[in-house]
C-alpha positions as a printed NumPy array, in Angstrom:
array([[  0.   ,   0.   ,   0.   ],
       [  1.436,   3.316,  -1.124],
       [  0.763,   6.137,   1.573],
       [ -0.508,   9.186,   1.019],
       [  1.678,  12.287,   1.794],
       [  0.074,  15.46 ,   3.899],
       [  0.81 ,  18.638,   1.964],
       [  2.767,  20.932,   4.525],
       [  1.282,  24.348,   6.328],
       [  1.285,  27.227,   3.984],
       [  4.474,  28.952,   5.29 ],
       [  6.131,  25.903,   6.016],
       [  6.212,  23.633,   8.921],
       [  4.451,  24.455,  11.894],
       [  7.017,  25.78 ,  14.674],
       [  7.647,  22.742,  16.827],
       [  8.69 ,  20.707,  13.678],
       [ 11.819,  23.396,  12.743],
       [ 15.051,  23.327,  13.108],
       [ 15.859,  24.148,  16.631],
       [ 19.634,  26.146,  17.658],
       [ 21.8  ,  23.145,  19.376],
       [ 20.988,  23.581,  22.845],
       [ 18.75 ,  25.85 ,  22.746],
       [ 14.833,  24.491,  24.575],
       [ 11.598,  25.829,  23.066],
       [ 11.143,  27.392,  26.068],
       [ 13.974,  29.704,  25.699],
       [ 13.216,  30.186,  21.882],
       [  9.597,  31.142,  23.176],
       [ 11.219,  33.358,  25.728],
       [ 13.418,  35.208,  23.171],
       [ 10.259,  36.044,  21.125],
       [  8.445,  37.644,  23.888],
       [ 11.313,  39.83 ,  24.749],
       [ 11.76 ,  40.607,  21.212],
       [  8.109,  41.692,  21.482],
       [  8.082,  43.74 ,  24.34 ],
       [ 11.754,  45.232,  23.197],
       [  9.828,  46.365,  20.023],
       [  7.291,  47.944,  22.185],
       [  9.619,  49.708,  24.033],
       [ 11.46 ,  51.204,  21.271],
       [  7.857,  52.453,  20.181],
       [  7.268,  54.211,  23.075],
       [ 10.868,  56.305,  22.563],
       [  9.764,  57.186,  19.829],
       [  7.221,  59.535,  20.932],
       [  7.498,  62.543,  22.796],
       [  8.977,  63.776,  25.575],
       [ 11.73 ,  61.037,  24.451],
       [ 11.178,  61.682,  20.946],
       [ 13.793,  59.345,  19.783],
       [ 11.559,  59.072,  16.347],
       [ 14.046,  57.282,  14.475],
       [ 13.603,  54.312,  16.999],
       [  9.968,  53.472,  15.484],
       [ 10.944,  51.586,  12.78 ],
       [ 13.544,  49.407,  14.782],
       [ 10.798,  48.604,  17.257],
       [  7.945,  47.845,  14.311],
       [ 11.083,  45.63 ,  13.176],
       [ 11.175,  43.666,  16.75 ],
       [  7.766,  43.593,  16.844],
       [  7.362,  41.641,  13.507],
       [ 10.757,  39.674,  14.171],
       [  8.75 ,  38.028,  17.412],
       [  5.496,  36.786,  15.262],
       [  7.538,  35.905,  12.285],
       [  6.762,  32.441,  11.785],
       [  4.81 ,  31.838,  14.725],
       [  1.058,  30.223,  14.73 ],
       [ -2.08 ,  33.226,  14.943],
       [ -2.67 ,  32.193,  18.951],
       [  1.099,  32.193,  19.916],
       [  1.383,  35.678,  18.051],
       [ -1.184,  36.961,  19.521],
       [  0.68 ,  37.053,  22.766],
       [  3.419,  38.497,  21.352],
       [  1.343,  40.92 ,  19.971],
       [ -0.031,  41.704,  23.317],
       [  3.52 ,  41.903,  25.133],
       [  4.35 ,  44.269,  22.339],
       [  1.064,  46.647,  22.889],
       [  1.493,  46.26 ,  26.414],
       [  5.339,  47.714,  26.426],
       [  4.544,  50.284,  24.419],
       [  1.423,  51.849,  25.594],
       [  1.962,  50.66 ,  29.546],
       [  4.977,  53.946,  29.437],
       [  3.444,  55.832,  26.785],
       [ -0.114,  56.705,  28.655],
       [  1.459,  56.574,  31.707],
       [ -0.148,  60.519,  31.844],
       [ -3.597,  58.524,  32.343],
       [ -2.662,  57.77 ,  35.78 ],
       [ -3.573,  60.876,  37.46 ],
       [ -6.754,  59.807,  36.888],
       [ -6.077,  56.352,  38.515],
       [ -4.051,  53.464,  38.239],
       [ -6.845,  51.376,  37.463],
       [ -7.837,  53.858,  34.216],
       [ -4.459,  53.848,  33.671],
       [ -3.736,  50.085,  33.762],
       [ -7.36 ,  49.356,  32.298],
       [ -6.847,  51.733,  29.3  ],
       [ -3.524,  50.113,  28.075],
       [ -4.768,  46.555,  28.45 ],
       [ -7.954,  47.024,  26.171],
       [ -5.713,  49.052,  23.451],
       [ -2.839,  46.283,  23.963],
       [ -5.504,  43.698,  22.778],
       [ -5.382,  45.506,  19.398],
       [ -2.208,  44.629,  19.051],
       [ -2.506,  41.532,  19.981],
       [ -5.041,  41.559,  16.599],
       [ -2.496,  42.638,  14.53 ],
       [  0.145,  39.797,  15.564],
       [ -2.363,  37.157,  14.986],
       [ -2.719,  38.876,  11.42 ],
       [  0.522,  39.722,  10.542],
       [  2.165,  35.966,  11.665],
       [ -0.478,  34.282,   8.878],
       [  0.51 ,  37.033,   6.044],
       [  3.696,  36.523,   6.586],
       [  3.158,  33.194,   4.97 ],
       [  2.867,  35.179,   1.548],
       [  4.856,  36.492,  -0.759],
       [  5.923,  40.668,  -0.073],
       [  4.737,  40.079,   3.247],
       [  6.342,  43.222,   4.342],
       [  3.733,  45.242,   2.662],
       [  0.607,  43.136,   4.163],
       [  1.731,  43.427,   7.75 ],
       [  2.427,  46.992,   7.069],
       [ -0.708,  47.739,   5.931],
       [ -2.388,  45.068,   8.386],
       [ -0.988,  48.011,  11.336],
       [ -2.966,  50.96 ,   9.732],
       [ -5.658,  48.555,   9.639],
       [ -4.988,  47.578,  13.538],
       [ -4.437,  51.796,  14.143],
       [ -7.806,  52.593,  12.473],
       [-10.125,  50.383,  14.454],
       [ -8.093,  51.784,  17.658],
       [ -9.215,  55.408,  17.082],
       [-13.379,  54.084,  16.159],
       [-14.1  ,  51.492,  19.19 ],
       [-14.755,  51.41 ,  21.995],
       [-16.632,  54.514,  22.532],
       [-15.747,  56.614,  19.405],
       [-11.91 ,  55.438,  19.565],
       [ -8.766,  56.081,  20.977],
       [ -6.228,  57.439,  18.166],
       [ -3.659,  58.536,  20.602],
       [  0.29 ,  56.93 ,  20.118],
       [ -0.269,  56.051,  16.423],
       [  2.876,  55.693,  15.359],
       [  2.561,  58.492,  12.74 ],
       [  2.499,  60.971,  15.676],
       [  6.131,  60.007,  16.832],
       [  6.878,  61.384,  13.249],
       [  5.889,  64.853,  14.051],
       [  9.719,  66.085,  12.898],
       [ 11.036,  63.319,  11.126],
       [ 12.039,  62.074,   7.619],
       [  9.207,  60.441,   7.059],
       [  6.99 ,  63.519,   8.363],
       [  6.599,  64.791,   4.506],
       [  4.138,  61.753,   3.513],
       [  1.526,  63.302,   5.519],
       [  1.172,  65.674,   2.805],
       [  0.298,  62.527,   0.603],
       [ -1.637,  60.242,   2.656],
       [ -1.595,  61.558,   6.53 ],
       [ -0.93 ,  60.349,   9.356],
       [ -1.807,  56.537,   7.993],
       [  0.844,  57.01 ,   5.177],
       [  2.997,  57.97 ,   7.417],
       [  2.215,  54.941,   9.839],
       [  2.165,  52.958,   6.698],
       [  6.005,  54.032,   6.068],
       [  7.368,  53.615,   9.243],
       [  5.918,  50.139,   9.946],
       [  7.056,  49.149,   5.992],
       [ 10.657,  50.284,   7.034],
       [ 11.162,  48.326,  10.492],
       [  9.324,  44.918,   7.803],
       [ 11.826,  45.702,   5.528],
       [ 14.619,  45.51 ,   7.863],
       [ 12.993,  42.291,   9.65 ],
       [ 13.14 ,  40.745,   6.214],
       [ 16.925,  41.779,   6.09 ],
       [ 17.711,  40.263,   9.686],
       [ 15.564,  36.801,   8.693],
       [ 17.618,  36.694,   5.34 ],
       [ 21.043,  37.091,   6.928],
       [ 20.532,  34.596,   9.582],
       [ 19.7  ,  32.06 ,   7.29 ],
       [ 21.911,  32.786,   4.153],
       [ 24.564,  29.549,   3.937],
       [ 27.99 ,  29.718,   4.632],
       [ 30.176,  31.205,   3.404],
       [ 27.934,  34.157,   3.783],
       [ 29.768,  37.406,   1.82 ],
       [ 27.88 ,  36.639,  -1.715],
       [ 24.933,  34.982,   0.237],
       [ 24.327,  37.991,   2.703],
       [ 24.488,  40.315,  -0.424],
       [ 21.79 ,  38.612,  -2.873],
       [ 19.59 ,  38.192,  -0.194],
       [ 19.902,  40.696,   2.71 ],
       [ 20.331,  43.546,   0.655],
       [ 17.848,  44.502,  -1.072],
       [ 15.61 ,  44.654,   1.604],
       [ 18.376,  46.893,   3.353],
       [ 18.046,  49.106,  -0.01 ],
       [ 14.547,  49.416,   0.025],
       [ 14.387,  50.224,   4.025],
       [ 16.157,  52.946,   3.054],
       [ 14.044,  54.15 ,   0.027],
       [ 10.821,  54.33 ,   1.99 ],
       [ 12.638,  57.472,   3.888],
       [ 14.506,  58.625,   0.934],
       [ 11.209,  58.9  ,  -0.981],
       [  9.987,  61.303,   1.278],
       [ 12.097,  64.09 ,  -0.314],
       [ 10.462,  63.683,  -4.092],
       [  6.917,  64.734,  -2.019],
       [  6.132,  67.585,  -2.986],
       [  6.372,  71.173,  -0.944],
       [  4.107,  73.755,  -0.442],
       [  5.423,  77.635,  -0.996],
       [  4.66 ,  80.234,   1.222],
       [  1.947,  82.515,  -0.369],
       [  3.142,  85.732,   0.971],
       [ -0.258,  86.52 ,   3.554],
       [  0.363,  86.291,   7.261],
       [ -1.498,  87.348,  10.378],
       [ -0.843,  88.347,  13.682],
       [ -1.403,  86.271,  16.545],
       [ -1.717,  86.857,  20.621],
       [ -1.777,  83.6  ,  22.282],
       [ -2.733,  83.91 ,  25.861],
       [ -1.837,  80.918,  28.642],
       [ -3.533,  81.932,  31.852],
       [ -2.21 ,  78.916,  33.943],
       [ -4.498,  77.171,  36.792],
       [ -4.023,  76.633,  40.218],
       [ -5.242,  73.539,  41.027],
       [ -3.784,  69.985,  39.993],
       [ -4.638,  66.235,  39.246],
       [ -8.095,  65.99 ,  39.144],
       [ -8.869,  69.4  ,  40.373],
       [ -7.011,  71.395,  38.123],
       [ -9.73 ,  74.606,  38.253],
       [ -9.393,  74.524,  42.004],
       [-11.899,  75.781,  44.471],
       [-12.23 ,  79.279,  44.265],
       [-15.075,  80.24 ,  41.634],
       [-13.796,  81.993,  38.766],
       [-10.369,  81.918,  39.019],
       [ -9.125,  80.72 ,  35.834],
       [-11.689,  83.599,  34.256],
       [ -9.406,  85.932,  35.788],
       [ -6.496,  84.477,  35.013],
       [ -7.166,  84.532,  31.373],
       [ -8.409,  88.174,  31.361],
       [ -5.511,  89.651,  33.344],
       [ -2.995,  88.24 ,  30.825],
       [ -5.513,  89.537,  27.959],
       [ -5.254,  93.076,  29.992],
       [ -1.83 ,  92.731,  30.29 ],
       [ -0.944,  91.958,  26.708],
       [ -3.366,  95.048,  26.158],
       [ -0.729,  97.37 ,  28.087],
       [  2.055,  95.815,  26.567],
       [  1.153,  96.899,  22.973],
       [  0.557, 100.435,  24.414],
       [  3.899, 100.343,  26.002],
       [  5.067,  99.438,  22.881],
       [  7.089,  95.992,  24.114],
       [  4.734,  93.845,  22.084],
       [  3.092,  94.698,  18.377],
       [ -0.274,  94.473,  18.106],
       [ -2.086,  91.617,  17.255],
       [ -4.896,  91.319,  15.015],
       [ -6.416,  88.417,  16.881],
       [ -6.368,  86.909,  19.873],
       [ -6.818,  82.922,  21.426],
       [ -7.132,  82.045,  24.55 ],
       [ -7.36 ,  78.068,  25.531],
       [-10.046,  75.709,  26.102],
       [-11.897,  76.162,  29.398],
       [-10.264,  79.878,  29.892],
       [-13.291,  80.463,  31.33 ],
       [-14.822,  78.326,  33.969],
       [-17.622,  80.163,  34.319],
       [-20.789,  80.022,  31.99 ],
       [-20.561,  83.524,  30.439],
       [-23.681,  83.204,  28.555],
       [-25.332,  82.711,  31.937],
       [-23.302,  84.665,  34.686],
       [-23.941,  88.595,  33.604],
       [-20.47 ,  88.842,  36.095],
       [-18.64 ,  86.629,  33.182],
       [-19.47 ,  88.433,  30.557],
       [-18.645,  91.683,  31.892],
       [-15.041,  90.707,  32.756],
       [-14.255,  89.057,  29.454],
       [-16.042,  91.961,  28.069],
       [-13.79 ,  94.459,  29.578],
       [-10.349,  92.558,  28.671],
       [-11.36 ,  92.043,  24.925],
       [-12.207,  95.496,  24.279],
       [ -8.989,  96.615,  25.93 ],
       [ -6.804,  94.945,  23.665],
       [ -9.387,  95.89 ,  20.815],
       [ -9.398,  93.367,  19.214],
       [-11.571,  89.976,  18.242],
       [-10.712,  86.985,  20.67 ],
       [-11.171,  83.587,  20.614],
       [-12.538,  82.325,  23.866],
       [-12.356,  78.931,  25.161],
       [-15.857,  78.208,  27.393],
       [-17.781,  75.481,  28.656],
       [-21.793,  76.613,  28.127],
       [-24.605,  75.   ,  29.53 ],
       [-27.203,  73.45 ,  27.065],
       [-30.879,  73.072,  28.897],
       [-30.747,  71.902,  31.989],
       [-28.835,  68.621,  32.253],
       [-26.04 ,  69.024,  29.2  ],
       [-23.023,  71.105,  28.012],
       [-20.567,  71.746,  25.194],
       [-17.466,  72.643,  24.684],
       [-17.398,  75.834,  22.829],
       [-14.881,  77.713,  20.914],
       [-16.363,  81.489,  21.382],
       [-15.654,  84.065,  18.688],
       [-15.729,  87.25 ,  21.082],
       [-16.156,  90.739,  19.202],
       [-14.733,  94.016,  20.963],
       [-17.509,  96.035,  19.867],
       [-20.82 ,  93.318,  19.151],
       [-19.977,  90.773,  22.4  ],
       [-19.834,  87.099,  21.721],
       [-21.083,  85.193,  18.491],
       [-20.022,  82.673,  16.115],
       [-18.966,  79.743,  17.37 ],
       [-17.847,  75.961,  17.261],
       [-18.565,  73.085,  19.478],
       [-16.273,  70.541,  20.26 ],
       [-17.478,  66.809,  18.325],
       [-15.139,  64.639,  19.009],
       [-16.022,  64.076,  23.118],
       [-13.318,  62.639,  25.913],
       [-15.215,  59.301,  27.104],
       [-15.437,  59.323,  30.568],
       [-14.046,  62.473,  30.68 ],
       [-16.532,  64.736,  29.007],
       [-19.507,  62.319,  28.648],
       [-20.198,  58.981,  30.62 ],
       [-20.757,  55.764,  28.285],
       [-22.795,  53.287,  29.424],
       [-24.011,  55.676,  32.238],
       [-26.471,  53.546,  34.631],
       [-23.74 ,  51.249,  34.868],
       [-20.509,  52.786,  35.196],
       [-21.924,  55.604,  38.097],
       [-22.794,  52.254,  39.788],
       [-19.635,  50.814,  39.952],
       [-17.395,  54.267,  39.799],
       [-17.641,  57.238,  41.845],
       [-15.407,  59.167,  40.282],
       [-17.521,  59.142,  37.079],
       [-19.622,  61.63 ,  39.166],
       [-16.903,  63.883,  38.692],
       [-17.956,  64.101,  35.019],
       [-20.756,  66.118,  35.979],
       [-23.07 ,  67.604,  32.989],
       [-22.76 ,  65.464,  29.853],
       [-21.577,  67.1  ,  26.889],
       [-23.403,  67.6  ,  23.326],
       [-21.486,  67.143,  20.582],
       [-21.161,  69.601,  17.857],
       [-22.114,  68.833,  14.284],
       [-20.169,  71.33 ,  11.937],
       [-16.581,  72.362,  10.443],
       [-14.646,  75.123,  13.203],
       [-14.092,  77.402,  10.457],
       [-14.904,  80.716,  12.246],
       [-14.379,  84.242,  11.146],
       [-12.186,  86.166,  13.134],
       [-10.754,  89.483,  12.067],
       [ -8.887,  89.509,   9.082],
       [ -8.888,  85.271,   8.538],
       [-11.171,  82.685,   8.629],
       [ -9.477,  80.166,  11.764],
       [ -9.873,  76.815,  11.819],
       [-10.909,  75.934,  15.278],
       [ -9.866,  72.029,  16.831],
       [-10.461,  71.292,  20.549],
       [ -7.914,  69.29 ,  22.585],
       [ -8.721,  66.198,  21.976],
       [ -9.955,  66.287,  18.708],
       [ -6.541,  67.016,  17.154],
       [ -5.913,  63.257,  17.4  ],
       [ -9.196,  62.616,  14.98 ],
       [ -8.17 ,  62.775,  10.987],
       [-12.133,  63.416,   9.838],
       [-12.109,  66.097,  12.383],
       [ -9.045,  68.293,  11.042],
       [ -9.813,  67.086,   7.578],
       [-12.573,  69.12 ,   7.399],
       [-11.578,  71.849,   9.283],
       [ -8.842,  72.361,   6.589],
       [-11.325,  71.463,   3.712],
       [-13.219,  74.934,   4.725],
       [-10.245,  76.676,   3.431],
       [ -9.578,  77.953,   7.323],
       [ -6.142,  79.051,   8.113],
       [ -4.21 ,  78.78 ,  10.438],
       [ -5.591,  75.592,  12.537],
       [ -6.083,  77.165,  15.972],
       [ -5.73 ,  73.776,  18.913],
       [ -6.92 ,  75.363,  21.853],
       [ -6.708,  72.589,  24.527],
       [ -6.893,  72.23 ,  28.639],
       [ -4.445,  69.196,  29.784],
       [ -4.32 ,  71.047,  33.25 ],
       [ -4.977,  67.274,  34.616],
       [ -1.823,  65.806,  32.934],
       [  0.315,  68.591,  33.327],
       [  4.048,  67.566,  33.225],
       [  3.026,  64.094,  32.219],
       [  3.695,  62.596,  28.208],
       [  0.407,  64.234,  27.264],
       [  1.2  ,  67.977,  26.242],
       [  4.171,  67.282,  23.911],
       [  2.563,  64.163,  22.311],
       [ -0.314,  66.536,  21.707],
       [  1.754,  69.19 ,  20.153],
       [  3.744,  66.601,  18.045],
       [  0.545,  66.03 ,  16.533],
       [ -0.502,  69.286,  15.782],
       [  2.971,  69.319,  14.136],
       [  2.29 ,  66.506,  11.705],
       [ -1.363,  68.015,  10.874],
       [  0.42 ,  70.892,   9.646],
       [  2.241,  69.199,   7.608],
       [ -0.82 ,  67.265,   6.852],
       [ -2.877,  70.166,   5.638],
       [ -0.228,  73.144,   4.541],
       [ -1.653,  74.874,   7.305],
       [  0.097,  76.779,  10.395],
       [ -1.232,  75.016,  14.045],
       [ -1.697,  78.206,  16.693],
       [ -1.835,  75.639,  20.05 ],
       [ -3.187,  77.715,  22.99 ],
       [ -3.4  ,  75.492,  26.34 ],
       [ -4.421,  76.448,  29.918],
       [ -1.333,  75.333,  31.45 ],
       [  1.146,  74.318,  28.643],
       [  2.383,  73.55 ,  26.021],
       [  1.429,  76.505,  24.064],
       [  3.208,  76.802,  20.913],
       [  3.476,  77.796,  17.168],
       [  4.266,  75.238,  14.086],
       [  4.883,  76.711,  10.448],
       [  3.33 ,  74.553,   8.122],
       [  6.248,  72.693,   7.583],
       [  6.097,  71.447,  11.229],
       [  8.838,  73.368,  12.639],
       [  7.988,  74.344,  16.66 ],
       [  9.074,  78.084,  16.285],
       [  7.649,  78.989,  19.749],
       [  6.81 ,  77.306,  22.585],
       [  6.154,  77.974,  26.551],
       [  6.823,  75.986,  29.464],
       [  4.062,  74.025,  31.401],
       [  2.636,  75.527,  34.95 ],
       [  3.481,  78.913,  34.035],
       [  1.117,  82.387,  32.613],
       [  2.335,  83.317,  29.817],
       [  1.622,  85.044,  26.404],
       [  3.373,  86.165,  22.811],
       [  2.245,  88.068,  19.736],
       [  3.567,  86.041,  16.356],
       [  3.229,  86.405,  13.233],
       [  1.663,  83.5  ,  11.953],
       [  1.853,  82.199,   7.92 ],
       [ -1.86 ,  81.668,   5.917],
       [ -2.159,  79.044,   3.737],
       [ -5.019,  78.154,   1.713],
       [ -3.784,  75.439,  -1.283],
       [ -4.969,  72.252,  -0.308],
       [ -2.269,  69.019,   0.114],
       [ -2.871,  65.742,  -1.48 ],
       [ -3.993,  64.698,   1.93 ],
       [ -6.663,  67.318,   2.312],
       [ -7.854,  66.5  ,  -1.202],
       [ -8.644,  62.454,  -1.255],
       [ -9.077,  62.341,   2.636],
       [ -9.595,  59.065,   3.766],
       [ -8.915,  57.206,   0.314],
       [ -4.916,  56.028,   1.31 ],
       [ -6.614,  54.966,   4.474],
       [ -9.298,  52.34 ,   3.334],
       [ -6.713,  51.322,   0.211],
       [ -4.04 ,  50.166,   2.772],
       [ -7.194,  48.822,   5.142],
       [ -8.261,  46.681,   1.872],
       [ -5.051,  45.292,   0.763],
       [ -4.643,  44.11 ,   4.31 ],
       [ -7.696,  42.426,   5.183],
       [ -7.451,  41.129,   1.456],
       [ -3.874,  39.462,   2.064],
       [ -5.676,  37.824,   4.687],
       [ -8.502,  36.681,   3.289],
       [ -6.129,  34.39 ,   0.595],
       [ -3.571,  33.296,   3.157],
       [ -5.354,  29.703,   3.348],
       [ -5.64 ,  29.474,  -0.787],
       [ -1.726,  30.096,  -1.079],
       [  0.564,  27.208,  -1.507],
       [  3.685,  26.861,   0.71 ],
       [  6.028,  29.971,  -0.141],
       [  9.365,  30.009,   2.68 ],
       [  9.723,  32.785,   4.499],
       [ 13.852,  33.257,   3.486],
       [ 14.248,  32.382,  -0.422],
       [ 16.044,  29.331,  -1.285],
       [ 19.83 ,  30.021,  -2.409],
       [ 21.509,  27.748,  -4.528],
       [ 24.534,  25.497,  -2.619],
       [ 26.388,  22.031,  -3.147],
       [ 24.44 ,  19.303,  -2.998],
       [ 24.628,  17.51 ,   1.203],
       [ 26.889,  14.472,   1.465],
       [ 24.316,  12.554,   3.127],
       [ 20.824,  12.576,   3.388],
       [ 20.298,  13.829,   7.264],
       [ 22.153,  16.854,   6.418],
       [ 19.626,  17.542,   2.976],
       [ 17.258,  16.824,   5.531],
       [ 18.547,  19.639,   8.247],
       [ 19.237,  21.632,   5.475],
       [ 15.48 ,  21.935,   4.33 ],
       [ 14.644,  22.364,   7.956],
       [ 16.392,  25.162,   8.312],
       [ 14.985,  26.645,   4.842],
       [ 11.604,  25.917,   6.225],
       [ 12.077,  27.98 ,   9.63 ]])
């Protein structure tokens, strides 16, 4: 009787039938990936501000993909989860003011995303150009982090380590998921190197070259291609800009403090003391003004006291400001409003905030979690969220108002900048994360949505970091955290539209589809090994033509 021979796993052999190192256990081979893994993550995480080690990203995407390489979906998806929890476990470490437990409970349900994406990438890497499905197979993993759970969590995509990078150009092409999309293809690239030189046959000079190489070459294309995108000239209009940081006296989780009113008049004394500065001549005058989210906690629509002081300070500098205020709406609700405040006709146009903080600004699930939380009572109000564009008229330009938060949101600034507003004004509170990760990881992103957009980023914040970023992300000014302060700049305005403003979302969805498509044929491909078979002399014997195809198989 002839028997019938089992056709192998597509990518080979399963794991525990490779080649194993001489004397080394699958338990130490198993270890080695999961540090691998959570080495990857780490080099993630300094890649991102305040480290900002950007260059790092790609090494740690490398690590990352190095650990699942080969592996079966369940074991990667451990890996995958010892990566996500390395990397986010430091990175929103600035949660923890709010608890450990928010802390702790936030990283583990954005690690299991991760742990998604190592199940996905360890079956595409069972196909040919696997570099380019895993790589797209992360912008995939990044996009369903910033939709669920509760309108997403976009925060430490990779693309926003890039804020001042190399790679930072693409965002002019494809934002922030192209730019995602090139780091991640680098550190694949460079994983296919490493896999290729460890298993190119002795002796390995010519070996190393026809294999390890050209993945080398094209690691460092990706980067190199960034120059041939092209740049946006200045068009010769600019506009003058006060930015006003009023500071707050409280901290943690009462950053407004006790005493009612107190940020209102921190705001308006630095708005009257900018005011006497431009009469004294030791600052020019500004056409505009901005002052932060939340400059105001009190209601101003609804306290006649409110109004009057933010009255007084805007017509002393004379000019239109751009208030930050929390309004009540009825009886039970509130937004987040970006207040266009006229020196001579009082308050009118105005944005509200859509993109909402869960938890922070509204309560999901609301029965359930004041049940089981009391601090959720701390929320207070539940906010409304707003419906249009925050392209508001003020003075001489149309600004293109983003709250906090909502910078991390592509739809959001998208179509801001669509309006034709310029420059994108962030005006943000992190009062509660003050001299945590939070503030610089926010501005790097306002620096890659310039970039994004061809649009300057104005960021006003209640405690820090307030700053300015030319359109081609450059940080020209920038204040301290904890500390009043103010400027007049001169600010560029911009109007052509990038790439990425044009097509929007298009790069996104094509790199979502060609990753969920490489998965969808993984179990229709025949057997392709992962490291390409070099020619060599034939074995002497046949247990070393059997190690030999072992080996080729890992």
């Amino acid at each position: 009787m002839v028997q019938e021979k089992t056709a192998p796993p597509v990518g080979g052999p399963p794991e525990s039938s490779r080649a194993q190192a001489p004397g080394v256990s699958p338990r130490r081979r198993a270890a080695a990936r999961a540090a691998a893994a959570a080495a990857g993550g780490l080099l993630l995480y300094l890649a991102f501000p305040p480290i900002g080690l950007w260059y790092l990203a790609p090494l740690g995407a490398a690590l990352m993909i190095l650990a699942v390489h080969g592996t079966r979906p369940r074991r990667a998806a451990w890996l995958g989860l010892a990566g996500g929890l390395a990397f986010l476990a430091p990175g929103l470490h600035w949660v923890s003011p709010i608890g450990t437990d928010a802390w702790l409970g936030l990283t583990a349900i954005e690690s299991l995303f991760y742990a998604a994406w190592g199940a996905g990438t360890a079956l595409v890497a069972r196909l040919p150009l696997w570099p380019l499905w895993s790589s797209a197979l992360w912008v995939a993993m990044e996009w369903a982090r910033g939709a669920v759970p509760f309108g997403g969590f976009p925060w430490m995509r990779i693309a926003f380590s890039q804020g001042e990078s190399v790679l930072t150009p693409y965002a002019a092409l494809g934002g922030a998921p192209l730019v995602s999309f090139a780091a991640v293809l680098c550190g694949a690239l460079l994983a296919l190197a490493a896999l290729r030189a460890r298993h190119a046959p002795r002796p390995r000079g010519r070996a190393f070259a026809r294999s390890a190489v050209p993945p080398l070459a094209l690691a460092l294309a990706v980067p190199a291609g960034a120059f041939a995108v092209p740049r946006y000239g200045d068009e010769g209009r600019t506009v003058t800009v006060g930015v006003i940081q009023g500071n707050v006296p409280g901290r943690g989780m009462t950053p407004l403090g006790d005493e009612p009113a107190v940020v209102l008049r921190n705001h308006t004394r630095k708005l009257h003391e900018m005011a006497q500065a431009v009469r004294d001549g030791r600052m020019p005058r500004p056409d505009i003004v901005v002052l932060p989210e939340n400059s105001t906690d009190i209601d101003p629509y609804r306290s006649a006291t409110a109004r009057a002081e933010i009255d007084a300070a805007v017509k002393d500098i004379g000019v239109p400001v751009l208030v930050g205020a929390v309004v009540g709406i009825g009886e039970s609700n509130r937004a987040t409003r970006s207040l266009v405040w006229d020196p001579v006709t009082g308050p009118g146009a105005y944005y509200d905030k859509q993109k909402l903080v869960p938890f922070g600004e509204f309560t999901p699930m609301k029965d359930l979690v004041l049940a089981l939380f009391e601090r959720a009572s701390l929320v207070g109000k539940q906010s409304v969220a707003g419906t249009r564009d925050g392209d508001l008229r003020l003075g001489p330009v149309t600004v293109g108002a983003v709250n906090c938060y909502e910078v991390a949101f592509d739809d959001v600034v998208r179509g801001t900048a669509r309006t034709g507003a310029s420059p994108l004004v962030v005006q943000t509170n992190n009062a509660t994360y003050a001299r945590t990760g939070l503030p610089p990881q926010q501005l790097a992103m306002s620096q890659l949505r310039a970039v994004e957009h061809n649009r300057a980023v104005v960021t006003s914040a209640i405690t820090g970091i307030s700053a300015a970023v030319t359109p081609e992300g450059e940080v020209v000014w920038r204040t301290d955290e904890l500390v009043p302060d103010m400027a007049v700049l001169t600010v560029s305005v911009r109007t052509e539209r990038t790439v990425a403003t044009g097509v929007g979302a298009l790069p996104e969805w094509a790199l979502i589809l060609v990753g969920t498509a490489a998965l969808a044929v993984v179990p229709a491909v025949p057997a392709v090994p992962a490291v390409p078979v070099l020619r060599r002399r034939a074995p002497a014997d046949r247990k070393a033509q059997q190690d030999e195809r072992q080996v080729e198989g890992a």
